[in-house]
N, C-alpha and C positions, 0 to 999 in steps of 0.2 A: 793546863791540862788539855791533852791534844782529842781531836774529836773521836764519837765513837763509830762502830766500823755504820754500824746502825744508821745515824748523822750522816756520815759519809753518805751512803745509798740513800736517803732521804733527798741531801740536796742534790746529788746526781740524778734523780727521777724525778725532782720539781723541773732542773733545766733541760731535762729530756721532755718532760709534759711541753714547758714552754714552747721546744722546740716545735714539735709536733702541733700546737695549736697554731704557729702562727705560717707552717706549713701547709696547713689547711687551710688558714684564713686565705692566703696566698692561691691556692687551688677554687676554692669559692668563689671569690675577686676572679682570677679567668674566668671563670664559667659563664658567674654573672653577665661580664663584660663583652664575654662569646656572644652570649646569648642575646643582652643587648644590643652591637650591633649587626647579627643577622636581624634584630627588630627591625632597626633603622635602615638598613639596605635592603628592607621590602618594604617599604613603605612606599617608594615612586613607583615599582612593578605592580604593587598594590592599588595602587590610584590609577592607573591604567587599565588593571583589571576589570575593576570597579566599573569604573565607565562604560566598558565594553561591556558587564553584563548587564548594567539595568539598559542599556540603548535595548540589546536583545531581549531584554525581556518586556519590556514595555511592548516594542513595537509587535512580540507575538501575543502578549495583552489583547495589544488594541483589534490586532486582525484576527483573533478568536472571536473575540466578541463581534466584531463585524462579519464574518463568517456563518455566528449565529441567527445576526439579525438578519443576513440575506438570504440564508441557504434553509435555516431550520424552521419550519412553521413553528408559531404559537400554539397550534392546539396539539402537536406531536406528542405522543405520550410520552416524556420522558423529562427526568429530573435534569437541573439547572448543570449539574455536575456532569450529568450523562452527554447532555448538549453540548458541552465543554470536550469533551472525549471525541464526540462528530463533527468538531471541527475540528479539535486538533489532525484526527484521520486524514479527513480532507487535506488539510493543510499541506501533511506530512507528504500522502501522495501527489498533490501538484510541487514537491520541491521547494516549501514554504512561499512559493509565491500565487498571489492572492490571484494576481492576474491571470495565470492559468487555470486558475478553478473557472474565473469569469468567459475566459476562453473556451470552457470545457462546456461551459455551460449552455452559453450563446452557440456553438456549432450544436450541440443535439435540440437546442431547438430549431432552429436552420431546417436540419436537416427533418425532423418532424414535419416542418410544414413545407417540406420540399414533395412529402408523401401525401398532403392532402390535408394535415390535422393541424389546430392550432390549442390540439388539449394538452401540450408538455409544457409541465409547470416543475414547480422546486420538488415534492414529494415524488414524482416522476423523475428529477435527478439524483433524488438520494439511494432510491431503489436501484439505478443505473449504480451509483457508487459503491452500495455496501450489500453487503452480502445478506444482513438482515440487522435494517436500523432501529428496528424494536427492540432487539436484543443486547443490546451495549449496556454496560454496566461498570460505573466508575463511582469513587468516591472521593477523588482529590478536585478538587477547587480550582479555576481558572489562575489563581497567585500563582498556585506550587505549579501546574501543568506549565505554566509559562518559563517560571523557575527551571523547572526540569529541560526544556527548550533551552534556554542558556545555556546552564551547563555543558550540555551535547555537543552546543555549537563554540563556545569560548575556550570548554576544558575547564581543568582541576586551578584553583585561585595559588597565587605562588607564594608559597609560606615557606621563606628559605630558615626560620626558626626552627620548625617543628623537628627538620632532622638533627640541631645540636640540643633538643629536647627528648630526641627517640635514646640517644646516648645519654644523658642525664641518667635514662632510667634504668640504664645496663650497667650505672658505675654502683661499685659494692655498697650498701646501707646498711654496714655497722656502726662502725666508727668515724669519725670525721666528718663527712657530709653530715649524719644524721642530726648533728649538734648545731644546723643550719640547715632545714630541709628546704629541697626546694618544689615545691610544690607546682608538679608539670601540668595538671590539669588546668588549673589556675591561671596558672601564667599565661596559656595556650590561649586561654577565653579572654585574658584582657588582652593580650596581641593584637588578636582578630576581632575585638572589638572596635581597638585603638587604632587598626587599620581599617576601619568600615569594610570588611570582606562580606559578604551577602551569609547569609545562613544556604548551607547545603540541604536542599529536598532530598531525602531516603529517596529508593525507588525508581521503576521504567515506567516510561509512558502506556497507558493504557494500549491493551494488543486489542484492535481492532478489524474482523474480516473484513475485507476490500474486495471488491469485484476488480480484473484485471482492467486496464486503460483501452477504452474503446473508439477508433473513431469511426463515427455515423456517415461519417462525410464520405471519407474516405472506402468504405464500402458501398457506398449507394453509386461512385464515381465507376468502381468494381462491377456492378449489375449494370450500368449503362454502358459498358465497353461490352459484356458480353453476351447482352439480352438482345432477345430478337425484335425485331423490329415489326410496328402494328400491323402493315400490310402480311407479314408472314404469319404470324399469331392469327390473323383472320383467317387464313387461308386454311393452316390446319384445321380450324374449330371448325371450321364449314364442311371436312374429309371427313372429321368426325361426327356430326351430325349426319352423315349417309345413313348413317346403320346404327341403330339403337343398342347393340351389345359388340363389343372391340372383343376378341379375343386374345389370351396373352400373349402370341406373339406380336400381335398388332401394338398393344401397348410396348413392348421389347423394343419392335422396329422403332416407331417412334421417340421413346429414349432416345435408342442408338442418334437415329438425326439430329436433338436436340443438341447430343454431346460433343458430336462432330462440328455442329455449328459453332459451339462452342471453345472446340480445340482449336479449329479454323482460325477463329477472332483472338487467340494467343497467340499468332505467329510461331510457336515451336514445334511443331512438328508433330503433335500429337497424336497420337492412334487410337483409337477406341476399340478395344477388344472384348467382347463380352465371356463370361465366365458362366459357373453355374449360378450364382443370383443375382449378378448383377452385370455389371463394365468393371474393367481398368485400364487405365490411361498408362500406354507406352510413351514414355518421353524421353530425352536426352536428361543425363544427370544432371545434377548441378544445385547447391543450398537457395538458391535465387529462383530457379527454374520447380523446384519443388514448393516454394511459395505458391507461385502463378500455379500448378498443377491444382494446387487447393482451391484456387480461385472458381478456377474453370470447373471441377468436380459440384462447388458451391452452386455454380450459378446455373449447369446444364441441369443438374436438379430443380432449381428455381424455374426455369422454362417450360421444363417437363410440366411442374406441377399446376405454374399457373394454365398450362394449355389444360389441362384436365379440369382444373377449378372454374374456368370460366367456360368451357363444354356442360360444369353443374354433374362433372362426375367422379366428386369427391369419395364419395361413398361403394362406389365399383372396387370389387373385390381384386380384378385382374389388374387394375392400376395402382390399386393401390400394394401391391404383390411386388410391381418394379419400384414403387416407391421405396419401399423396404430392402430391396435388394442393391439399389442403387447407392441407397441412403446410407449403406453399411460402408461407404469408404470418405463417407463428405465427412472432416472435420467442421464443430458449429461454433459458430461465433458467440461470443459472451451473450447471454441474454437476459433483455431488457425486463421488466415486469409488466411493463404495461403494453399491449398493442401499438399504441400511437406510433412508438417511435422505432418500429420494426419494420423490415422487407418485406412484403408477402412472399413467398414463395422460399425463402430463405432457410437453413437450417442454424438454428440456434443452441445454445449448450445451459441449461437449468445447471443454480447452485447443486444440484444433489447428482448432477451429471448426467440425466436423462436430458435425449436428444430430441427435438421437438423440428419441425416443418411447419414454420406458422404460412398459413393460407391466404391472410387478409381478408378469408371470407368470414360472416358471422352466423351464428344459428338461428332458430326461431325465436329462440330466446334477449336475444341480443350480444352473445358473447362470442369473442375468438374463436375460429377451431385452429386446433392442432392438430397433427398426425406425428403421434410418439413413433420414434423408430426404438423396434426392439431389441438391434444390436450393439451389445457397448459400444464408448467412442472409441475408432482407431487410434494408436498410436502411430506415429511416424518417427521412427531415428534421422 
């Protein structure tokens, strides 16, 4: 008795299942096998990697923490974390190297007691560096911040798996796979276990205000190219003690001299032209020579000022009239928070952007004066 049609279709559909399982098994086996060795051909990229990020991270380990121990007082008010954050700052702005912080450091004290002070200490550098170091606020850990530092600098660890595992997950999951899953999360984490790959830090480095890079030196070198010299400062202050009240073209005239003296000792040719409240400097163009014009604007102010401060006539309303008017073209140098390590005569530029002419003189009290100029700061194109 020959079979029935039923029979028939029965075993035609066991050797069609057959067929199909073991085309799958066959499809699974590649996969597997893909998958494995993209394992095994990162495993040496892997160990390289490796290497390279704990070198980098250790060694910004260690110079955080050294960072803290030299730069950050103990009694600083602020958390272990937060101290972590102001070094890394630091760090970040000397170009991860330790020696330029040390560098940075040592010239403003230099140049501190180049003015006469030997009060610039660490809290006095950090003020120079940050915009306001009480205010930092972090909660990652010297590990992860170091962590994070790696990264930056090594890059993304090389996991040539992960892309024939991104396809794993885009193949259909009905039929065939599903009767052998392969579980991508899984695999992924014993991969990169079995590769020792570092664990990835979430997240950016704490954003920290920064005061711009300042050098002391280099502008005090600035005021000695353009200051006038003691014999000539005598001499005004002695013109000026004739007469107990200057009138304001008197103080005018005198600006004007100072600026002239001023333009003189830049060699460019400068002009001093006055305006209705102040000067300005005719010069030859040029991105270089506009540098130098700032110089000289800087420092014929500074002359002006101290010739009047050390006359003791800070306080005169007509001088201090050209101060104001003068002052409305001097862009100001970053400035410092404490006296010590300042120019007298100088104009400087407050985080909040108010312009200040520290005097070097002090009041009854004992503190600084300033003279705020009350014209925003210029811009220059």
């Amino acid at each position: 008795m020959g079979l029935s049609t039923f029979q028939k279709f029965a075993i035609a559909g066991g050797e069609a299942a057959k067929i199909v399982r073991e085309t799958e098994r066959k499809q699974m086996d590649g996969i597997k096998n893909a998958l494995f060795k993209s394992i095994e051909d990162s495993v040496a990229p892997a160990a390289e990697y490796r290497q390279k990020h704990l070198l980098v991270k250790n060694k910004a380990k260690e110079e955080l923490q050294n960072i803290i121990n030299q730069y950050i007082p103990d009694d600083l008010d602020l958390t272990q974390t937060e101290k972590v954050a102001a070094a890394q700052a630091l760090y970040s702005k000397y170009g991860y190297n330790t020696e330029k912080i040390s560098e940075a450091y040592q010239n403003k004290v230099a140049a501190s007691q180049k003015l006469g002070s030997r009060g610039y200490n660490r809290m006095s550098f950090l003020n120079d560096e940050f915009q306001d170091i009480k205010a930092i606020s972090n909660d990652m850990d010297i590990d992860k911040i170091s962590t994070i530092i790696a990264q930056n600098k090594v890059g993304a660890a090389p996991t040539g798996f992960d892309t024939a595992m991104e396809l794993v997950k885009t193949m259909p999951q009905s039929r065939g796979l599903v009767t052998d899953p392969i579980d991508v999360s899984d695999v992924g984490a014993k991969a990169r276990a079995t590769l020792g790959l570092p664990e990835v830090v979430e997240g950016d480095l704490p954003t920290i205000p920064m005061r711009p890079k300042y050098d002391h030196n280099k502008t005090l070198d600035e005021v000695q190219k353009y200051r006038l010299n003691e014999s000539t400062i005598q001499k005004n202050k002695a013109a000026l003690e004739k007469t107990t009240t200057w009138k304001p073209s008197d103080w005018r005239n005198s600006y004007k001299q100072f600026a002239a003296d001023a333009a003189k000792a830049s060699k460019l040719n400068l002009k001093v032209i006055p305006n209705a409240t102040g000067f300005d400097f005719i010069f030859p163009g040029g991105e270089e020579n506009e540098a130098i014009k700032r110089e000289v604007e800087r420092n014929a102010l500074r002359n002006f000022v101290m010739f009047g401060a050390g006359a003791n006539k800070l306080n005169d309303p007509a001088f201090l009239a050209v101060v104001q008017g003068a002052g409305a073209n001097v862009v100001g140098l970053s400035k410092p928070n404490t006296g010590e390590q300042m120019i007298p005569g100088m104009t400087y530029t407050k985080s909040n952007g108010q312009r200040v002419v520290f005097t070097g003189q002090k009041d009854k009290d004992g503190k600084y004066i300033n003279i705020n100029l009350m014209s925003s700061q210029p811009v220059y194109n």
